[in-house]
Structures are given as C-alpha cells and as structure tokens.
mmCIF file of the C-alpha atoms, coordinates in Angstrom:
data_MODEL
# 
_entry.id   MODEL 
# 
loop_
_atom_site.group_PDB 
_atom_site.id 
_atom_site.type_symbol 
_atom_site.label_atom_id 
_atom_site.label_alt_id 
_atom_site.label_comp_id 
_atom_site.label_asym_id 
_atom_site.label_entity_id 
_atom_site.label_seq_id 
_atom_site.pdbx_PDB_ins_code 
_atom_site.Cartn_x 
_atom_site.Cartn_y 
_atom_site.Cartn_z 
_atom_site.occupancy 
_atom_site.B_iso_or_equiv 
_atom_site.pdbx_formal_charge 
_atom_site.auth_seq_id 
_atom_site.auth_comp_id 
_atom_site.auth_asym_id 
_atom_site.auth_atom_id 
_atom_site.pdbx_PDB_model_num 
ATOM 1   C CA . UNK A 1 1   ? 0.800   -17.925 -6.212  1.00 0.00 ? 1   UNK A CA 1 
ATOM 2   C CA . UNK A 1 2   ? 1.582   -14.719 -4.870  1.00 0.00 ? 2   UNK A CA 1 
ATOM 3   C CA . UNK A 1 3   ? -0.235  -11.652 -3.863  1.00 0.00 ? 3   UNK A CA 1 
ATOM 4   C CA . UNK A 1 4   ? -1.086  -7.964  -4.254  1.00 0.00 ? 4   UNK A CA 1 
ATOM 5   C CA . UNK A 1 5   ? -2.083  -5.385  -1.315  1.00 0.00 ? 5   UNK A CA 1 
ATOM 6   C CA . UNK A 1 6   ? -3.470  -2.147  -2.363  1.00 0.00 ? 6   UNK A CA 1 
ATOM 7   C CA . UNK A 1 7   ? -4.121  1.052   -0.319  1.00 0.00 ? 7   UNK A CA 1 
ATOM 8   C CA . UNK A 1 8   ? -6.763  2.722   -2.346  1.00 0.00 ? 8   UNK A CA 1 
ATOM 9   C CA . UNK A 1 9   ? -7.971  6.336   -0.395  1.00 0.00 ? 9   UNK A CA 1 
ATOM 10  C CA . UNK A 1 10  ? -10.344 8.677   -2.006  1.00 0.00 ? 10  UNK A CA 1 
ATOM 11  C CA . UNK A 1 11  ? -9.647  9.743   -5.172  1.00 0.00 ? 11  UNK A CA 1 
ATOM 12  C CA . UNK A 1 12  ? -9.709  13.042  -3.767  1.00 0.00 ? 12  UNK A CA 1 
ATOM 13  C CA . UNK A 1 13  ? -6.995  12.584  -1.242  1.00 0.00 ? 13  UNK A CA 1 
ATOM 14  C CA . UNK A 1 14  ? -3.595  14.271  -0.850  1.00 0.00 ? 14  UNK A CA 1 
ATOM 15  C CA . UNK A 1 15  ? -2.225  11.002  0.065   1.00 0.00 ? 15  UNK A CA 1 
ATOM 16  C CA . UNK A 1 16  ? -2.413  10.187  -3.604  1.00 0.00 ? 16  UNK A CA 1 
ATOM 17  C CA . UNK A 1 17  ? 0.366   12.850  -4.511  1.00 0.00 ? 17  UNK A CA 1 
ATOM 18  C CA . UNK A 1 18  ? 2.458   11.124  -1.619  1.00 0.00 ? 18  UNK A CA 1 
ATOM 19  C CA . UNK A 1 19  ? 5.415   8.978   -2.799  1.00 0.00 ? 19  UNK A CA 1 
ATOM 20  C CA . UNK A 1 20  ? 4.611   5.407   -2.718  1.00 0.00 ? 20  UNK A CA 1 
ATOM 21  C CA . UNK A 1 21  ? 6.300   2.224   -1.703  1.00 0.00 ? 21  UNK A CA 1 
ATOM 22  C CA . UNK A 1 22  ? 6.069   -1.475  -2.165  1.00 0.00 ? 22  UNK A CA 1 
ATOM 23  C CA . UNK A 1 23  ? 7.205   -4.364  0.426   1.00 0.00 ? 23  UNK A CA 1 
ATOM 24  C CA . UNK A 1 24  ? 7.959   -7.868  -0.507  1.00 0.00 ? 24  UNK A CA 1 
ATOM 25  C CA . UNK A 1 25  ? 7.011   -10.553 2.343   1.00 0.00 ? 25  UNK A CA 1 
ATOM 26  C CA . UNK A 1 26  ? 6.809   -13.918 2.167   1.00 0.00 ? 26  UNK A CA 1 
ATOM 27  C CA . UNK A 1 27  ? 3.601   -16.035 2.212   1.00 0.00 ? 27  UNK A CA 1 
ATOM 28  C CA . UNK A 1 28  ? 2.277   -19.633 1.346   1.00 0.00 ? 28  UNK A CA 1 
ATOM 29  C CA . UNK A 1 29  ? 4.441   -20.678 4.178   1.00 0.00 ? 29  UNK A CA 1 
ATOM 30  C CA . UNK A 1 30  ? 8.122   -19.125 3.016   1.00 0.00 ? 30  UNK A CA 1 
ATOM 31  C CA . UNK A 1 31  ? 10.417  -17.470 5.375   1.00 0.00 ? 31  UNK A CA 1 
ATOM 32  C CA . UNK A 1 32  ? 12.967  -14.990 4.331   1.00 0.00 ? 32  UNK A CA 1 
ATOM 33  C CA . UNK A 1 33  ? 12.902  -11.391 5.090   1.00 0.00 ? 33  UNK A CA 1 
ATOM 34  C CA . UNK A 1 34  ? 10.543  -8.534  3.560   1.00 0.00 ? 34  UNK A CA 1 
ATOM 35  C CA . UNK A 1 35  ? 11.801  -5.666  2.216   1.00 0.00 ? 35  UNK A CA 1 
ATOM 36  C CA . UNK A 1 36  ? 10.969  -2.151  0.977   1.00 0.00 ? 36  UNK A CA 1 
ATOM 37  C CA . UNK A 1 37  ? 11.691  -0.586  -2.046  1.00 0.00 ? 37  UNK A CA 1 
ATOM 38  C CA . UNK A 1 38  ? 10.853  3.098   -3.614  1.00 0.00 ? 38  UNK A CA 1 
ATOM 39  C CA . UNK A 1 39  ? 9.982   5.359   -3.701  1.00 0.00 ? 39  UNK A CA 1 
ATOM 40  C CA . UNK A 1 40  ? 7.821   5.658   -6.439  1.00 0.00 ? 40  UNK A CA 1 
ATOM 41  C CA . UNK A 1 41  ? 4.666   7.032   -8.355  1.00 0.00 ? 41  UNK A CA 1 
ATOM 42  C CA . UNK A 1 42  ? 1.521   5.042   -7.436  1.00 0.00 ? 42  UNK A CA 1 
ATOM 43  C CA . UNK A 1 43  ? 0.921   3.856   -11.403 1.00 0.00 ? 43  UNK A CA 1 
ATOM 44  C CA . UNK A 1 44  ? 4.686   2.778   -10.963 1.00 0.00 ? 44  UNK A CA 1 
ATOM 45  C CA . UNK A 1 45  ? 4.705   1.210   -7.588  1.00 0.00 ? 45  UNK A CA 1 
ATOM 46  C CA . UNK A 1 46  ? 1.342   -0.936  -8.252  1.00 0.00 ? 46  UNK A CA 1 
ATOM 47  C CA . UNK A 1 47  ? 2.746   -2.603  -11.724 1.00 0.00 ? 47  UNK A CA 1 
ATOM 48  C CA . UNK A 1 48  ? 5.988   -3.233  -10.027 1.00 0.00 ? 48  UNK A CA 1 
ATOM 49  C CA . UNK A 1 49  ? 4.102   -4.761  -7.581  1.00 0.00 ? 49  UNK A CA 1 
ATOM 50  C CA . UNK A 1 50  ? 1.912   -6.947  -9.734  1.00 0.00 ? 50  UNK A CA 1 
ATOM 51  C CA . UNK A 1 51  ? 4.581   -8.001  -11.690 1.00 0.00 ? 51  UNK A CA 1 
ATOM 52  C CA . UNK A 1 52  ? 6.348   -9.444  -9.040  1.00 0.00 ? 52  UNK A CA 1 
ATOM 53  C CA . UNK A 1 53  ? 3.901   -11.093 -7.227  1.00 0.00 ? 53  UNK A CA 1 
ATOM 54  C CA . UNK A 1 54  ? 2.011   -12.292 -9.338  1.00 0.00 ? 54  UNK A CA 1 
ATOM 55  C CA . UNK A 1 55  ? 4.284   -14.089 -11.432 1.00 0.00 ? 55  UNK A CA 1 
ATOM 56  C CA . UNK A 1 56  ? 6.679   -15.482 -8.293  1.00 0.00 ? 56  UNK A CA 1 
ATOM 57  C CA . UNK A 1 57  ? 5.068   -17.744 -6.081  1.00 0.00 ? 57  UNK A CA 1 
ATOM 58  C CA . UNK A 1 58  ? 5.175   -17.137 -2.245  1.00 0.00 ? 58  UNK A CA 1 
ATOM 59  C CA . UNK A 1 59  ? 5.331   -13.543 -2.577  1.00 0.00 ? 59  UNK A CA 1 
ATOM 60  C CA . UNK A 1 60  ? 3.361   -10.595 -1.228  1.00 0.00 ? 60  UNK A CA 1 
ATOM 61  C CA . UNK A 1 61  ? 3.339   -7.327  -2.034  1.00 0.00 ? 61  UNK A CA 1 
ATOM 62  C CA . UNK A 1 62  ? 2.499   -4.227  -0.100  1.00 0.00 ? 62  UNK A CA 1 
ATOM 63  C CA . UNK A 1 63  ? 1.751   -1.203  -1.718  1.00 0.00 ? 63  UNK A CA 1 
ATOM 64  C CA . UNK A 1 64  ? 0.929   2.106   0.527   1.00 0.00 ? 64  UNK A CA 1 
ATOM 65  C CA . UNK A 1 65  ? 2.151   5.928   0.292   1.00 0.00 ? 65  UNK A CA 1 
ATOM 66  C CA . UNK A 1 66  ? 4.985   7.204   2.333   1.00 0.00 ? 66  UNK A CA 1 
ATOM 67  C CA . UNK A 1 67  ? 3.346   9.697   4.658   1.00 0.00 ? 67  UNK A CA 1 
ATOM 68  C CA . UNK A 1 68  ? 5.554   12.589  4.943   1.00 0.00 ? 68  UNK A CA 1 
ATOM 69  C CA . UNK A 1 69  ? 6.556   12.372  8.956   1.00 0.00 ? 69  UNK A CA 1 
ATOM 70  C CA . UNK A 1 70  ? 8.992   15.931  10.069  1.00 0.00 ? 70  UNK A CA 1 
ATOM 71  C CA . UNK A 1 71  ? 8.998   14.603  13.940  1.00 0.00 ? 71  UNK A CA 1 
ATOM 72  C CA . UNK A 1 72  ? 7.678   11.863  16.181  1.00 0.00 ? 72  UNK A CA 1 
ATOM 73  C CA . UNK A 1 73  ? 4.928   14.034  17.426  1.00 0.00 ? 73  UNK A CA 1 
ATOM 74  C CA . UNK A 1 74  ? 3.737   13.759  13.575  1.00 0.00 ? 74  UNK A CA 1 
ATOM 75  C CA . UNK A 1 75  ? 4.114   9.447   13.401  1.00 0.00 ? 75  UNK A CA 1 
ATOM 76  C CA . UNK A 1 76  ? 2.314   9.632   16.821  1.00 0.00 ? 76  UNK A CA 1 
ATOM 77  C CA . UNK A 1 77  ? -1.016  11.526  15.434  1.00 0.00 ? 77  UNK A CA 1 
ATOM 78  C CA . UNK A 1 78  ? -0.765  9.663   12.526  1.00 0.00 ? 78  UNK A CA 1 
ATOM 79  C CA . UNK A 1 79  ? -0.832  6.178   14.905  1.00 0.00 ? 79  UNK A CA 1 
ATOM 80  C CA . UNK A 1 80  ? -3.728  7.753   17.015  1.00 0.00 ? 80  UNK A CA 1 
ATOM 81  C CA . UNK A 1 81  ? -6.049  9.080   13.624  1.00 0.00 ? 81  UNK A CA 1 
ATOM 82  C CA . UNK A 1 82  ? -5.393  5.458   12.858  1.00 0.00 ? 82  UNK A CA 1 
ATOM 83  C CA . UNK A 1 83  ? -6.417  3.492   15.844  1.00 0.00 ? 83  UNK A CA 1 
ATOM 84  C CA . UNK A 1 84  ? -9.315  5.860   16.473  1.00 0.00 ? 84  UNK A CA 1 
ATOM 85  C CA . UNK A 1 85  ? -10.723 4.485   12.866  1.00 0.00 ? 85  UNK A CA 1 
ATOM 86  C CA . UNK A 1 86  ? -10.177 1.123   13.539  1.00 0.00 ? 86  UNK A CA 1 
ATOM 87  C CA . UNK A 1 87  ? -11.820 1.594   16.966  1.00 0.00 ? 87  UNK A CA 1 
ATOM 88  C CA . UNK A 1 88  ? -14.947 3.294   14.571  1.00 0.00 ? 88  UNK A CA 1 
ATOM 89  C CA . UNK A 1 89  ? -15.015 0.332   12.119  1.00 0.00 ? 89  UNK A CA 1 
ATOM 90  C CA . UNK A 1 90  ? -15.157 -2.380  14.894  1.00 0.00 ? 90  UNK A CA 1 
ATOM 91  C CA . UNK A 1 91  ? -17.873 -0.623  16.865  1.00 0.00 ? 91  UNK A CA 1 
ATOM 92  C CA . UNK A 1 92  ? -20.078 -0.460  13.407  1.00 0.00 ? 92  UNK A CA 1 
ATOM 93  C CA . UNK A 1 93  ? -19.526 -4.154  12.975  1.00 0.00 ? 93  UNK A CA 1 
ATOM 94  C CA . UNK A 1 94  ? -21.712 -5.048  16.196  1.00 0.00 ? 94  UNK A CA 1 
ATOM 95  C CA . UNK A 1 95  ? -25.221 -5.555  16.760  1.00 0.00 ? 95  UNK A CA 1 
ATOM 96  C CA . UNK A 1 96  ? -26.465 -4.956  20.109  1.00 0.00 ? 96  UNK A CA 1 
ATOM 97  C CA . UNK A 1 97  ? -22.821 -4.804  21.388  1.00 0.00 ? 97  UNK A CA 1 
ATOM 98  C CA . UNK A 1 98  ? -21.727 -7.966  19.701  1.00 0.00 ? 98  UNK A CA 1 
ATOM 99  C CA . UNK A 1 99  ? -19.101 -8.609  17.099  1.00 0.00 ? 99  UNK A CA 1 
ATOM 100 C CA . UNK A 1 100 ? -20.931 -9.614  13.269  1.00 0.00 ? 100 UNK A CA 1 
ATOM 101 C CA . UNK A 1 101 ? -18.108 -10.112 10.826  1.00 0.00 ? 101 UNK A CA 1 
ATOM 102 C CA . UNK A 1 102 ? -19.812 -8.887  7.712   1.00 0.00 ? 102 UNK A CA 1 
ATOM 103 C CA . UNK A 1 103 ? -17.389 -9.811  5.246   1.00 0.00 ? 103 UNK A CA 1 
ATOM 104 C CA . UNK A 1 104 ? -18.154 -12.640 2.958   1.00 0.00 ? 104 UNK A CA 1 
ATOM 105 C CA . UNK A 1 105 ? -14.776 -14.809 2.213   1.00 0.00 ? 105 UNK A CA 1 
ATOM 106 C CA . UNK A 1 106 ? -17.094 -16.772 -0.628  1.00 0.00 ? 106 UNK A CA 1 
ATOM 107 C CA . UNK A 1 107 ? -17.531 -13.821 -2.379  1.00 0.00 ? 107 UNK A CA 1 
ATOM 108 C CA . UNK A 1 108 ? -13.475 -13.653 -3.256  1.00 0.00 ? 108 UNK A CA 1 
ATOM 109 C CA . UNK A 1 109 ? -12.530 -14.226 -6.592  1.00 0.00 ? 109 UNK A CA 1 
ATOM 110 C CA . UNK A 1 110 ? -9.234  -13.836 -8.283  1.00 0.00 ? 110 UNK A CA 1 
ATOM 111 C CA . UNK A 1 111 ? -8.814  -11.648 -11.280 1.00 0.00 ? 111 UNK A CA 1 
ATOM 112 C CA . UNK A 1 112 ? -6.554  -11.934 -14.100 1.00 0.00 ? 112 UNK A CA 1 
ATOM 113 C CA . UNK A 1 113 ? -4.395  -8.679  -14.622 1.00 0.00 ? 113 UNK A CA 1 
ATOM 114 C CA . UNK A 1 114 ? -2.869  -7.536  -17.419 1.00 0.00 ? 114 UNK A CA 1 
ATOM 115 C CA . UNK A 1 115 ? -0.762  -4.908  -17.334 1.00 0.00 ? 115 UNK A CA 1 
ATOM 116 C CA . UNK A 1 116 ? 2.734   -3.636  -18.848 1.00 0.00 ? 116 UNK A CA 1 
ATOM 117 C CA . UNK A 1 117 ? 5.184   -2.866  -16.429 1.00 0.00 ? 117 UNK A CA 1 
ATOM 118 C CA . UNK A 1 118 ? 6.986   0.410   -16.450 1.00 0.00 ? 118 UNK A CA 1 
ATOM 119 C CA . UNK A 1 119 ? 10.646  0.370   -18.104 1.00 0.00 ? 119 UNK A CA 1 
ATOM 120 C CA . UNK A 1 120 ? 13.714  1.698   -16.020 1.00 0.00 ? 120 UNK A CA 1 
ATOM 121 C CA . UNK A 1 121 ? 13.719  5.046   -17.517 1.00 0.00 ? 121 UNK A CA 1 
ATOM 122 C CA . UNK A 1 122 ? 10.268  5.719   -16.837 1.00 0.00 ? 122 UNK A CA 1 
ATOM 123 C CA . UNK A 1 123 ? 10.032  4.609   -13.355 1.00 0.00 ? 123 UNK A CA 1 
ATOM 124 C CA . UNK A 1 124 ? 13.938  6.645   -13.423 1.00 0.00 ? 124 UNK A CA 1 
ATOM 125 C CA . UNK A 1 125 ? 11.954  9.187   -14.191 1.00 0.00 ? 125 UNK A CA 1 
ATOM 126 C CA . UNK A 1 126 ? 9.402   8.834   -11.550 1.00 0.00 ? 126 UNK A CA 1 
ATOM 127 C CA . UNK A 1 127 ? 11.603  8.997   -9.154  1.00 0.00 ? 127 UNK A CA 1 
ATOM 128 C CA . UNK A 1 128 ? 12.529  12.143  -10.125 1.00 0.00 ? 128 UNK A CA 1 
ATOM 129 C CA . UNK A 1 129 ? 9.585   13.760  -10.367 1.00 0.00 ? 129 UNK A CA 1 
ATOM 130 C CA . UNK A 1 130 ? 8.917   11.883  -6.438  1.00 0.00 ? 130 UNK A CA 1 
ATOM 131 C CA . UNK A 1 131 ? 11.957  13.374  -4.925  1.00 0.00 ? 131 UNK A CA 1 
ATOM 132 C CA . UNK A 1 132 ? 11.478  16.661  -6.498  1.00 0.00 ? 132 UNK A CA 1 
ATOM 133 C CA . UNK A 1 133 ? 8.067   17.018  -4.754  1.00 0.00 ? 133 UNK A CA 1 
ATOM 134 C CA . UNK A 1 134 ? 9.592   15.752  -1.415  1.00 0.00 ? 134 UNK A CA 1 
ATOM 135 C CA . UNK A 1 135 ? 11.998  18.208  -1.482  1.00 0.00 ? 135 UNK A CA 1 
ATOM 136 C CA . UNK A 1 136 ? 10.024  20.836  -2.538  1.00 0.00 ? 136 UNK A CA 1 
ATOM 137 C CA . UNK A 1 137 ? 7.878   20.217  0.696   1.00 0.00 ? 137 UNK A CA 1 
ATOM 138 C CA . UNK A 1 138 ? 9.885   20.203  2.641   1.00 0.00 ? 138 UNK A CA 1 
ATOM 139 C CA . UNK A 1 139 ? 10.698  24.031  2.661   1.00 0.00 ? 139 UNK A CA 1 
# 
C-alpha cells in the first residue's frame, strides 16, 4: 500500500495561495526514481495525490507548495527560517535537557478516503488560474 504526505499550514497562511506540487517516491522497499509534477491548486494536487498512492502499491506521495524563490539569497532564508524551527521543536521535546519523543506510533490508524479526482479540464484549468497568479507576482 502506498502513501500520502500532506503539508497542512494555517489556514490563514499565504502559503495556501502558493502553487502546489506532488512527488512520487518509492517505498515498501521499491527503487526507481521520484519525480515531481505540477503545478497545481492544493484541492487538485492532494486528490491527484491520493489517487495515486493509494491505489498503487509502493508509492509515496509528497504534497507541499512551491515557495516562490526570485534569488538564492531568498532559498537561503527560507533554509535558515526552517532549521531555526526545527532547532525550536527539538529543544521543546526535552526534559531537563534530554530528548522525550512524545509521539505515540500506537496511536496511528489508517483512514479510508473517498474522494473524486479532478478531470483534465479542471485541473487544465487550475493550472491556469496557478500560472496566472505566478506571473502576476512576479511584476
């Protein structure tokens, strides 16, 4: 069976109007190479997502927003913001200086989805609507 990765930020967060992608890697102990594909609207890039892997076994799929990036100095913030919160989350997940891992792996349970996937024209049409707002942007 396959699997589904979700970014989910704030509902409140720009990165939500970002255009959104989806890579396919292998799992369950396949080997052949991931790809990307998008971009697309978030709606369009989750069900794409879902109906891939979960209906093809040894698949994984990725879904996180394209962060709009105009120079390096821009990807390296973005890497910094990033390690300084995962430096944040690891020092709240000690007590008295050591390491507790506070997540539960017993309390995972898998969820049947239904959902209808998208048709060409409408994720066509996504697409659209995506690259219009990148362009537009970028003025």
């Amino acid at each position: 069976m396959g699997g589904v990765i979700i970014y989910e930020p704030d509902e409140e967060s720009e990165v939500n109007e970002f255009p959104w992608v989806v890579t396919f890697e292998p799992s369950g102990g396949e080997e052949w190479d991931s790809f990307v594909c998008g971009p697309y609207e978030r709606d369009h890039a989750i069900a794409l997502a879902e109906a891939v892997a979960l209906d093809e076994g040894g698949v994984l799929a990725v879904v996180v927003p394209m962060l709009p990036a105009f120079s390096a100095v821009d990807v390296v913030a973005t890497i910094e913001e990033l390690r300084q919160a995962v430096e944040e989350e690891e020092e709240d997940d000690q007590v008295n200086g050591t390491p507790v891992d506070f997540d539960d792996d017993d309390e995972f349970e898998e969820q049947e989805v239904e959902f209808e996937l998208p048709s060409p024209e409408e994720i066509k049409a996504g697409m659209e609507r995506t690259y219009r707002r990148l362009i537009g942007s970028a003025d």
